[in-house]
N, C-alpha and C positions, 0 to 999 in steps of 0.2 A: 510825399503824401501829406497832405494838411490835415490837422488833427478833427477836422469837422469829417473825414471822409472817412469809411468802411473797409476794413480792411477784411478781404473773404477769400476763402477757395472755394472749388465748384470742381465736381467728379464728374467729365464726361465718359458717359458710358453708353454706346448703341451697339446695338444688338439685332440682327437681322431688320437692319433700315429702321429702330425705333430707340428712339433718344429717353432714358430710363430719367422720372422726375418724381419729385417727391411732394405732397400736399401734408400742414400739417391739421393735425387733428382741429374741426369746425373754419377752418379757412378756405378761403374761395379757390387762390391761384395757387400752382402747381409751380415747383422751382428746382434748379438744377440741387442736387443733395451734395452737402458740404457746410460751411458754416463758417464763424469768423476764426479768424488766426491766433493766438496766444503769444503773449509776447517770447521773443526768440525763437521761435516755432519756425522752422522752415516747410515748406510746400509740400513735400511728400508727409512727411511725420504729421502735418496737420491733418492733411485730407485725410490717413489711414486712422488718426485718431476719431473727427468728425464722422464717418465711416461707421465705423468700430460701434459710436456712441448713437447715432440716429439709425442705424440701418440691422446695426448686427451681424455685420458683414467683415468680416479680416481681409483686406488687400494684402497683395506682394507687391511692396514697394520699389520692385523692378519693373513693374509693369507700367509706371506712370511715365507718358511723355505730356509734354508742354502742345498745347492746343490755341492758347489765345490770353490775352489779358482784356478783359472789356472796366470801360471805365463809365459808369452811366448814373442817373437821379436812383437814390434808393427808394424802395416801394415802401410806404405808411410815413413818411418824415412830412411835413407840411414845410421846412424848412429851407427846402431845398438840396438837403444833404444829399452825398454822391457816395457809391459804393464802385470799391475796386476790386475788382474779381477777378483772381488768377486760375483759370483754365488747367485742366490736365486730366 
């Protein structure tokens, strides 16, 4: 990972056919809820932290499986910069 690019996790979560997302307060688009990583943070313990802190929600960190890694331009950089989003 090149230190220009975003290192994220992302909670999927659907619930009778509907994909649970988060807007934040005065912003337009709506985004999978999770947030960036901490350094040495691995994937469960982040997401259940980022969780924890935006949602108010306690996960069971057994519940998490692996869903995707998307690698795409991150939204508001005019640089180009890219964000890696690890799925679960």
């Amino acid at each position: 990972m090149s230190e220009a690019e975003i290192d994220s996790l992302a909670w999927i979560h659907v619930r009778d056919r509907r994909l649970l997302s988060v807007r934040t307060e005065g912003k337009a688009k709506f985004y999978l809820p999770g947030g960036k990583r901490e350094p040495g943070e691995g994937d469960v313990a982040g997401l259940c932290r980022e969780i924890r802190e935006e949602l108010g929600v306690e996960l069971d960190p057994l519940s998490f499986r692996f869903f995707a890694v998307l690698n795409e331009q991150a939204d508001g950089y005019a640089d180009g910069r890219r964000v890696r989003m690890t799925c679960r």
